[in-house]
N, CA, C, O and CB atoms as a CASP TS submission, in Angstrom:
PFRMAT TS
TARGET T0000
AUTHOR 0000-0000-0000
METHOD Language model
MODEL 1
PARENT N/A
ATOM      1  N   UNK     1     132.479 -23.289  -4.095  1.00  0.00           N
ATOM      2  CA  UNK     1     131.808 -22.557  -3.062  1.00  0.00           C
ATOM      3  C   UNK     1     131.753 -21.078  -3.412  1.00  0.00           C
ATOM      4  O   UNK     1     130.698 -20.445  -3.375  1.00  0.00           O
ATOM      5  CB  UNK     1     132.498 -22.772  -1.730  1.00  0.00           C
ATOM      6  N   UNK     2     132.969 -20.526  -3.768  1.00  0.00           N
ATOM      7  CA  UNK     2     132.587 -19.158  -4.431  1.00  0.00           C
ATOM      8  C   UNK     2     131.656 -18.677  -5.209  1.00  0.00           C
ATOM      9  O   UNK     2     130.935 -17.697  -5.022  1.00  0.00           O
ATOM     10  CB  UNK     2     133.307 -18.827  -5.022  1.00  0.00           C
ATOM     11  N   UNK     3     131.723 -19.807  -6.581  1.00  0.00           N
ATOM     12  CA  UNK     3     130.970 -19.203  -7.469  1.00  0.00           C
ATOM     13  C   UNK     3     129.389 -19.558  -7.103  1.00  0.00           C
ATOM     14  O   UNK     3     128.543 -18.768  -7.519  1.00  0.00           O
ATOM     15  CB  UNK     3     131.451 -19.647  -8.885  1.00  0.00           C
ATOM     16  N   UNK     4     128.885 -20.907  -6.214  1.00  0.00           N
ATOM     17  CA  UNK     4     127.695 -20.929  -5.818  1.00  0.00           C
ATOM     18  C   UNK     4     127.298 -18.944  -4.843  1.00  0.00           C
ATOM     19  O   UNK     4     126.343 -18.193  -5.036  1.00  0.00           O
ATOM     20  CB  UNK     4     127.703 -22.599  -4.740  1.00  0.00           C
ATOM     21  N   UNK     5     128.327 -18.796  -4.031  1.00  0.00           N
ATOM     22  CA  UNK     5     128.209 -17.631  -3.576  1.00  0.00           C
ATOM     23  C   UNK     5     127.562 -16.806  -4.204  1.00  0.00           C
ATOM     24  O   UNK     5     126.423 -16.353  -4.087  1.00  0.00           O
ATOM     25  CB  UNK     5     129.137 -17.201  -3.361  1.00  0.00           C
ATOM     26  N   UNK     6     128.650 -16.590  -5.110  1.00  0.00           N
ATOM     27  CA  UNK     6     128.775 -15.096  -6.287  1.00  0.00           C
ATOM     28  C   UNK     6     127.409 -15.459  -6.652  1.00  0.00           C
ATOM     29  O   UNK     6     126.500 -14.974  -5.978  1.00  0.00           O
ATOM     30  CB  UNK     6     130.152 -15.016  -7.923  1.00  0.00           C
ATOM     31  N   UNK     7     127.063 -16.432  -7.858  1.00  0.00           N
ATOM     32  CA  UNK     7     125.935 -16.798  -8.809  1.00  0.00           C
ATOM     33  C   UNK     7     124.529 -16.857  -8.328  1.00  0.00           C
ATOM     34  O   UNK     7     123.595 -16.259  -8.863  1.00  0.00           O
ATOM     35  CB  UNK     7     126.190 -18.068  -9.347  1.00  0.00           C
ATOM     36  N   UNK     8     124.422 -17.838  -6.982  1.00  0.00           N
ATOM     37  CA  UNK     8     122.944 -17.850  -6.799  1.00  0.00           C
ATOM     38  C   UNK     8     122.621 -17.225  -5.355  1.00  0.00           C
ATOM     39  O   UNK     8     121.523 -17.137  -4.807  1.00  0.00           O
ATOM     40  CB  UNK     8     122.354 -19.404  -6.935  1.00  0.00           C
ATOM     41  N   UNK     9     124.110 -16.740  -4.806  1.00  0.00           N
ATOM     42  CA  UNK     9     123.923 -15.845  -3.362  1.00  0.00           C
ATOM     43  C   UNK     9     123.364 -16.724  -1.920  1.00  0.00           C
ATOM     44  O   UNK     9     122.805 -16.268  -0.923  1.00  0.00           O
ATOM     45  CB  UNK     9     122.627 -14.548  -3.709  1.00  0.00           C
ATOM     46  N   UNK    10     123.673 -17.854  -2.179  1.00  0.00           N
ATOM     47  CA  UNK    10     123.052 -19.125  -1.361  1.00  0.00           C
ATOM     48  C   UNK    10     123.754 -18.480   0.476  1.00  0.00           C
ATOM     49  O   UNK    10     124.694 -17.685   0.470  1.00  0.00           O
ATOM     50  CB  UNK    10     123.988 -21.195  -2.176  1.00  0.00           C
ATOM     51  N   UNK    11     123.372 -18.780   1.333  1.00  0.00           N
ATOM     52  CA  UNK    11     123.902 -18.579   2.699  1.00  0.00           C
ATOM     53  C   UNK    11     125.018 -19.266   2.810  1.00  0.00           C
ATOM     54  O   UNK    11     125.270 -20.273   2.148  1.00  0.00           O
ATOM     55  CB  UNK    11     123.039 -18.948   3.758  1.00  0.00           C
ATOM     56  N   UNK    12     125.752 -18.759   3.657  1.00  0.00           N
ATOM     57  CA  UNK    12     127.507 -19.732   3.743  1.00  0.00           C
ATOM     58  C   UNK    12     126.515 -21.077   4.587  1.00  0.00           C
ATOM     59  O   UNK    12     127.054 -22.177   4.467  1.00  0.00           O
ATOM     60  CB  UNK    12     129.451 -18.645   5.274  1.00  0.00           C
ATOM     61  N   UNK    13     125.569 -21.084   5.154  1.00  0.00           N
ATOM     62  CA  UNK    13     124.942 -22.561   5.830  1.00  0.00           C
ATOM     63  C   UNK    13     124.598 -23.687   4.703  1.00  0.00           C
ATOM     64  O   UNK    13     124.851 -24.892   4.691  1.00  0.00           O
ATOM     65  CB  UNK    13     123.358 -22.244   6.707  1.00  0.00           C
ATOM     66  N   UNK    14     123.761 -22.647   3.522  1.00  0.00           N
ATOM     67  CA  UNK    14     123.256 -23.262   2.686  1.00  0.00           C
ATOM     68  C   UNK    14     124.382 -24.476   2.085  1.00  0.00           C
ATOM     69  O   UNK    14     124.369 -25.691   1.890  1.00  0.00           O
ATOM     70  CB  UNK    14     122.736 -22.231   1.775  1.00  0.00           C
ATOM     71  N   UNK    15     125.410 -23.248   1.919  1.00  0.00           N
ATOM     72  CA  UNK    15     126.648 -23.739   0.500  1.00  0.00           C
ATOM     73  C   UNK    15     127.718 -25.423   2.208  1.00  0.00           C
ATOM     74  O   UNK    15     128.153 -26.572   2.123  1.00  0.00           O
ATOM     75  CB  UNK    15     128.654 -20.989  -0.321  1.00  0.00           C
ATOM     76  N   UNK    16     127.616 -24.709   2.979  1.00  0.00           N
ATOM     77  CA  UNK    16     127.932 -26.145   3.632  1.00  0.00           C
ATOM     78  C   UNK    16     127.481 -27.213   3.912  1.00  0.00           C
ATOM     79  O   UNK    16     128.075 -28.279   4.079  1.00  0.00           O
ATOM     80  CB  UNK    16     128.183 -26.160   4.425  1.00  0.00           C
ATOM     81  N   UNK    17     125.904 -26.865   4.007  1.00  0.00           N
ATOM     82  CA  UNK    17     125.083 -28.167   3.842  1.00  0.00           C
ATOM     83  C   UNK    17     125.847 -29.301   2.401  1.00  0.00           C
ATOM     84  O   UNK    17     126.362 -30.409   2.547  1.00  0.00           O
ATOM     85  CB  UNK    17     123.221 -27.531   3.406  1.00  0.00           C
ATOM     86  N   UNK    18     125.635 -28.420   0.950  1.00  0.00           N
ATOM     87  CA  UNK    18     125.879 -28.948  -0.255  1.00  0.00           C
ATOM     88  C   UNK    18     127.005 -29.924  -0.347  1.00  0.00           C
ATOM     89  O   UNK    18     127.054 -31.026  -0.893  1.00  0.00           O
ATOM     90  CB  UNK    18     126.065 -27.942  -1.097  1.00  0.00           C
ATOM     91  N   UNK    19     128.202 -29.016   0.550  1.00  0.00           N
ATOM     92  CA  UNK    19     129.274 -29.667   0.483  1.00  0.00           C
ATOM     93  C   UNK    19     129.919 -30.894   1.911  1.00  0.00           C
ATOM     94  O   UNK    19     131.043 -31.383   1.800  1.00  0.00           O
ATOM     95  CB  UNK    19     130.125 -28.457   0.194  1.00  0.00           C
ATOM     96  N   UNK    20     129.290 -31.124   2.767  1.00  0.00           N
ATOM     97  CA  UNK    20     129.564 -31.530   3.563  1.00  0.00           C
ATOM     98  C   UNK    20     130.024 -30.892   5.028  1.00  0.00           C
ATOM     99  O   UNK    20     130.810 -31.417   5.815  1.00  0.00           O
ATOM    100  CB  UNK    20     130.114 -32.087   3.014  1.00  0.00           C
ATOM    101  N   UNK    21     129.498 -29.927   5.152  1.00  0.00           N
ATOM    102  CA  UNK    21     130.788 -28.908   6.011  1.00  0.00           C
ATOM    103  C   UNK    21     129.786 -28.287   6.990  1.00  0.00           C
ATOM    104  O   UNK    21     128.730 -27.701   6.754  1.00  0.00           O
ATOM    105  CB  UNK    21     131.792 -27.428   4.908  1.00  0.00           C
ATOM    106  N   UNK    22     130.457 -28.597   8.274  1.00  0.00           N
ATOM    107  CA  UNK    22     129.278 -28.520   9.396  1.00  0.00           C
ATOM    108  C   UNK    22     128.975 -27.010  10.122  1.00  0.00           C
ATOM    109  O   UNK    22     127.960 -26.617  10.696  1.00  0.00           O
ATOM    110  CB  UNK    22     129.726 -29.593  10.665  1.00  0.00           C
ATOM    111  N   UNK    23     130.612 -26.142   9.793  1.00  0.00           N
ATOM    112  CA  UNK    23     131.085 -25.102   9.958  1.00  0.00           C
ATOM    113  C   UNK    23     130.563 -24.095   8.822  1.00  0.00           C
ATOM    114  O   UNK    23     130.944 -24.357   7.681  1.00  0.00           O
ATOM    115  CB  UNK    23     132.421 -25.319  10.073  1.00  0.00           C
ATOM    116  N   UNK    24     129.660 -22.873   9.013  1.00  0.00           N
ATOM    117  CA  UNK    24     129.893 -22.055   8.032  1.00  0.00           C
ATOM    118  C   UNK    24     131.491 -21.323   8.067  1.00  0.00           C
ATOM    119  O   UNK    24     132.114 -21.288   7.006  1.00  0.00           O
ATOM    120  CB  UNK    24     128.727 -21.068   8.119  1.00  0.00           C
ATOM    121  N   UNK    25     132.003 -20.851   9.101  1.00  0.00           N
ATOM    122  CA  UNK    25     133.321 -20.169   8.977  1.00  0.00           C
ATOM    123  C   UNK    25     134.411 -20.830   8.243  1.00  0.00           C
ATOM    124  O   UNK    25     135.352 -20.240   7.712  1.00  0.00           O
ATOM    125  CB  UNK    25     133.820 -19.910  10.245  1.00  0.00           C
ATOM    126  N   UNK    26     134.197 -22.188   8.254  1.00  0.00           N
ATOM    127  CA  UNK    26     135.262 -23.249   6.968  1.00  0.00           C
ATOM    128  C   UNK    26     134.649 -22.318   5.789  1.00  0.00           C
ATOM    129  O   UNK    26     135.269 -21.369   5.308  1.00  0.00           O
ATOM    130  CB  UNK    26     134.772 -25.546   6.676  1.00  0.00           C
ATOM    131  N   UNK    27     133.435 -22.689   5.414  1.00  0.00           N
ATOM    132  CA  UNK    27     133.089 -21.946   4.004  1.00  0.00           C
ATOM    133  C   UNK    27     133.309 -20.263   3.775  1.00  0.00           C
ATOM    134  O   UNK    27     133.341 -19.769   2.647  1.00  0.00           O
ATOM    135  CB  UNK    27     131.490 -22.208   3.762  1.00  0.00           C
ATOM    136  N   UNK    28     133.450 -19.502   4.977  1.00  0.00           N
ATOM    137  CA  UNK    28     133.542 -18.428   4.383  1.00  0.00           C
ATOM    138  C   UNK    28     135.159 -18.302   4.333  1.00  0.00           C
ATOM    139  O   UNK    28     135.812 -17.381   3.841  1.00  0.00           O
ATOM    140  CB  UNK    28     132.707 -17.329   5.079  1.00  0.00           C
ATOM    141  N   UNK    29     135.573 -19.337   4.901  1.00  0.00           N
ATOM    142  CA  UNK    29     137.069 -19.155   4.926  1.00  0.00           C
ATOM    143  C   UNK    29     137.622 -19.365   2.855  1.00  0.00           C
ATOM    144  O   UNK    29     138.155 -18.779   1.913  1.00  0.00           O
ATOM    145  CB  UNK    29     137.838 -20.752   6.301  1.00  0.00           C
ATOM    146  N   UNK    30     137.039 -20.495   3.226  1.00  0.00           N
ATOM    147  CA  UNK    30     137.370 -20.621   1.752  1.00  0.00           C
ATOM    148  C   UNK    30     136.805 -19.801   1.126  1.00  0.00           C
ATOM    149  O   UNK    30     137.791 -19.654   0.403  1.00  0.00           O
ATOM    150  CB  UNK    30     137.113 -21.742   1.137  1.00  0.00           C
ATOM    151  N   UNK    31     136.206 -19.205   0.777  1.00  0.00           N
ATOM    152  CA  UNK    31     135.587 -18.228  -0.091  1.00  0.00           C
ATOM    153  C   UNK    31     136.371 -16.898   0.016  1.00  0.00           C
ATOM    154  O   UNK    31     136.359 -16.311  -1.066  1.00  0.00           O
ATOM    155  CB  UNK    31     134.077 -18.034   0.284  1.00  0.00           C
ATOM    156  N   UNK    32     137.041 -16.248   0.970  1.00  0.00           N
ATOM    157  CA  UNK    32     137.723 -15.229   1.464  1.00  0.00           C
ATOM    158  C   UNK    32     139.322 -15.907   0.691  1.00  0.00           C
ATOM    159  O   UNK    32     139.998 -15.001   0.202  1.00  0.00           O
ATOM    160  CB  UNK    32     137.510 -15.049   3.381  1.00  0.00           C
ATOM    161  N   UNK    33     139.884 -17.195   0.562  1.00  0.00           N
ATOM    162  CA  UNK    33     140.893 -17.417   0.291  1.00  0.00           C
ATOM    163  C   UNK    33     140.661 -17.274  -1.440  1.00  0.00           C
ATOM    164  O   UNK    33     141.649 -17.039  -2.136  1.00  0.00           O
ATOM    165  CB  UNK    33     141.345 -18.674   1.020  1.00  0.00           C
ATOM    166  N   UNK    34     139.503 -17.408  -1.977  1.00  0.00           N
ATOM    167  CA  UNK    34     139.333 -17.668  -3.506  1.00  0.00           C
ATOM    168  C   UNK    34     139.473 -16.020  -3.779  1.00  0.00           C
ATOM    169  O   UNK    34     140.041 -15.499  -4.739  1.00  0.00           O
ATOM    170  CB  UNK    34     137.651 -18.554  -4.084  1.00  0.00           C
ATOM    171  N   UNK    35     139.117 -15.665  -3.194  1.00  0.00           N
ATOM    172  CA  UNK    35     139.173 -14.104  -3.270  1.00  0.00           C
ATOM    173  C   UNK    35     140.447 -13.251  -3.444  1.00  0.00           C
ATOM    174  O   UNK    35     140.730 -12.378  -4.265  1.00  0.00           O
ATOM    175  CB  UNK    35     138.637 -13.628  -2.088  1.00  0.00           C
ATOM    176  N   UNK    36     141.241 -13.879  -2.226  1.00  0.00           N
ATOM    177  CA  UNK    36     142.755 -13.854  -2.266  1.00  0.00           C
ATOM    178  C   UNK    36     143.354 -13.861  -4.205  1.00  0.00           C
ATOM    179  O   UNK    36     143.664 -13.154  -5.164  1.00  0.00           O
ATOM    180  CB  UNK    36     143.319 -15.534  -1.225  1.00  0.00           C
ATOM    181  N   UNK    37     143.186 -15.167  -3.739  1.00  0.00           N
ATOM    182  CA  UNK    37     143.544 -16.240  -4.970  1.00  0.00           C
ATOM    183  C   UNK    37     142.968 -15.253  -6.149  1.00  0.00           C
ATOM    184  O   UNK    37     143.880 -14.580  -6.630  1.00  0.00           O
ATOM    185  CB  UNK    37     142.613 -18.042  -4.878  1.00  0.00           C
ATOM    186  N   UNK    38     142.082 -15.078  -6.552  1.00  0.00           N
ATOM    187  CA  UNK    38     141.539 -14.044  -7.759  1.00  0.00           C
ATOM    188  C   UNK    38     142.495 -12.921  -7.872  1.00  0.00           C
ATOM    189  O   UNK    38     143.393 -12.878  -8.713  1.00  0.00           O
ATOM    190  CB  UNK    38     139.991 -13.354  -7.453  1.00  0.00           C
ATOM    191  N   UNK    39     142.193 -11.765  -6.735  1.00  0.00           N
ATOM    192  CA  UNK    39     142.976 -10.700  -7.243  1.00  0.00           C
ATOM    193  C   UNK    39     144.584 -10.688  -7.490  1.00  0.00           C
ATOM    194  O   UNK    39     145.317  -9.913  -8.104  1.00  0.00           O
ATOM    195  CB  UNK    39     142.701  -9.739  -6.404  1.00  0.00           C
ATOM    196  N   UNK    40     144.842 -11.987  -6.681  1.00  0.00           N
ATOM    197  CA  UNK    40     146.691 -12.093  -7.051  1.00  0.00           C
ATOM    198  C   UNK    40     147.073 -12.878  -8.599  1.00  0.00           C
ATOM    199  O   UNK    40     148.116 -12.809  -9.249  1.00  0.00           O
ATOM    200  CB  UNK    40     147.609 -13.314  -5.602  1.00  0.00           C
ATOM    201  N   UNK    41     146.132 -13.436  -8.814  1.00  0.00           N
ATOM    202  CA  UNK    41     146.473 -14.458  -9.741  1.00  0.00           C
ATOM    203  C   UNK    41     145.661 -13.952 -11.132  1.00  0.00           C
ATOM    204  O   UNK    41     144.537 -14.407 -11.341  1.00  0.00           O
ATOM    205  CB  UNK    41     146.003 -16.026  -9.133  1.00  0.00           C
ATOM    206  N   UNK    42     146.286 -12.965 -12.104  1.00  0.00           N
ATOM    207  CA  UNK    42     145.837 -12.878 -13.237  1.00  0.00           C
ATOM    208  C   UNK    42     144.639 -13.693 -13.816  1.00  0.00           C
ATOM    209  O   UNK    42     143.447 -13.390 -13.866  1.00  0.00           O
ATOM    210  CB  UNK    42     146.798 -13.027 -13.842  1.00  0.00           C
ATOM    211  N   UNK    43     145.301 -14.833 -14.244  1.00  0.00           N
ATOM    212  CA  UNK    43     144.436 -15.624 -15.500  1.00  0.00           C
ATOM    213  C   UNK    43     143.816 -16.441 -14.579  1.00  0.00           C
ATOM    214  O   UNK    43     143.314 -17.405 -15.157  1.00  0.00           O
ATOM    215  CB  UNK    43     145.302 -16.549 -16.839  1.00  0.00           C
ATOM    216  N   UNK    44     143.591 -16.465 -13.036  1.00  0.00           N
ATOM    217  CA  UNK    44     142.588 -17.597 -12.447  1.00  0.00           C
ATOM    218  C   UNK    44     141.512 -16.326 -12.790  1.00  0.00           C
ATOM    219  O   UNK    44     140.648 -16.743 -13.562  1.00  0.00           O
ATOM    220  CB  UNK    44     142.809 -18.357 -10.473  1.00  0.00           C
ATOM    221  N   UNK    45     141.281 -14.638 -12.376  1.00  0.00           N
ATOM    222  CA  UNK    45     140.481 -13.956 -12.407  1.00  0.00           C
ATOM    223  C   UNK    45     140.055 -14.145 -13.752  1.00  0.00           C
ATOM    224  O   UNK    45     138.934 -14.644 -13.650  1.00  0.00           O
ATOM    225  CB  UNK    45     140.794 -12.849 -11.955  1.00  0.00           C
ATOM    226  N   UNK    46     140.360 -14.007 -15.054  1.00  0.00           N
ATOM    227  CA  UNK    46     140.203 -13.938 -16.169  1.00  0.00           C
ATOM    228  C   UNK    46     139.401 -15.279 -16.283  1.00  0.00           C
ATOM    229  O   UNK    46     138.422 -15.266 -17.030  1.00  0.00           O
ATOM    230  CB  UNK    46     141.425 -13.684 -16.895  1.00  0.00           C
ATOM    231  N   UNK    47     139.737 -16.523 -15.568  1.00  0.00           N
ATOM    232  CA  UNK    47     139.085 -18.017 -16.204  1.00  0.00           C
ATOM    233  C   UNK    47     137.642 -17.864 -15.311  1.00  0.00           C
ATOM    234  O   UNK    47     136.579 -18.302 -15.752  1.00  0.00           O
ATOM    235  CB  UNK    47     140.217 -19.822 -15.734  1.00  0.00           C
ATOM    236  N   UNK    48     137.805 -16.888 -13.428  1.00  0.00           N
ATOM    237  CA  UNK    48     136.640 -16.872 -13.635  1.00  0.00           C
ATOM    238  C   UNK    48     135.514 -15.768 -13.901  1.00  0.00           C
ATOM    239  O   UNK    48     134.609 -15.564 -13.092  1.00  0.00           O
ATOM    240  CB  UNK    48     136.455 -17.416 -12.870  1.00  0.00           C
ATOM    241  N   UNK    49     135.637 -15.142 -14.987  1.00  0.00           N
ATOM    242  CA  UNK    49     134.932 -14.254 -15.226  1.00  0.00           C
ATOM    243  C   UNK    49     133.917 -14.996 -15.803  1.00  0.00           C
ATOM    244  O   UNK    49     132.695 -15.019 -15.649  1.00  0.00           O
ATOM    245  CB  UNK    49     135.483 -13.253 -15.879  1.00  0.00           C
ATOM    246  N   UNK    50     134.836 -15.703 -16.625  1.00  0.00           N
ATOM    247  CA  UNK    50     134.350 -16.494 -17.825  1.00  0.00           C
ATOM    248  C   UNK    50     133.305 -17.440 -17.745  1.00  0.00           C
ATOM    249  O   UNK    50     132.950 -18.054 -18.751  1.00  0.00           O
ATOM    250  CB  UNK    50     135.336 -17.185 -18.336  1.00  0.00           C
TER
END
């Protein structure tokens, strides 16, 4: 869900349609937690640069 975010800038509606998810605030939740997750976690930021 992030990187659909980041990459093609899709709407948090869009990216829940894709995934099953009836809630956009589930998806921006998760996307706000990957975010988390990136700046704390060295080499997850580094794998997703990549």
């Amino acid at each position: 869900m992030f990187l659909i975010r980041r990459l093609r800038g899709e709407k948090l509606e869009e990216i829940g349609r894709e995934f099953g998810i009836a809630k956009y605030s589930t998806v921006s939740s998760a996307i706000e937690k990957m975010k988390r997750d990136i700046s704390a976690d060295r080499k997850l930021r580094v794998r997703v640069k990549t």
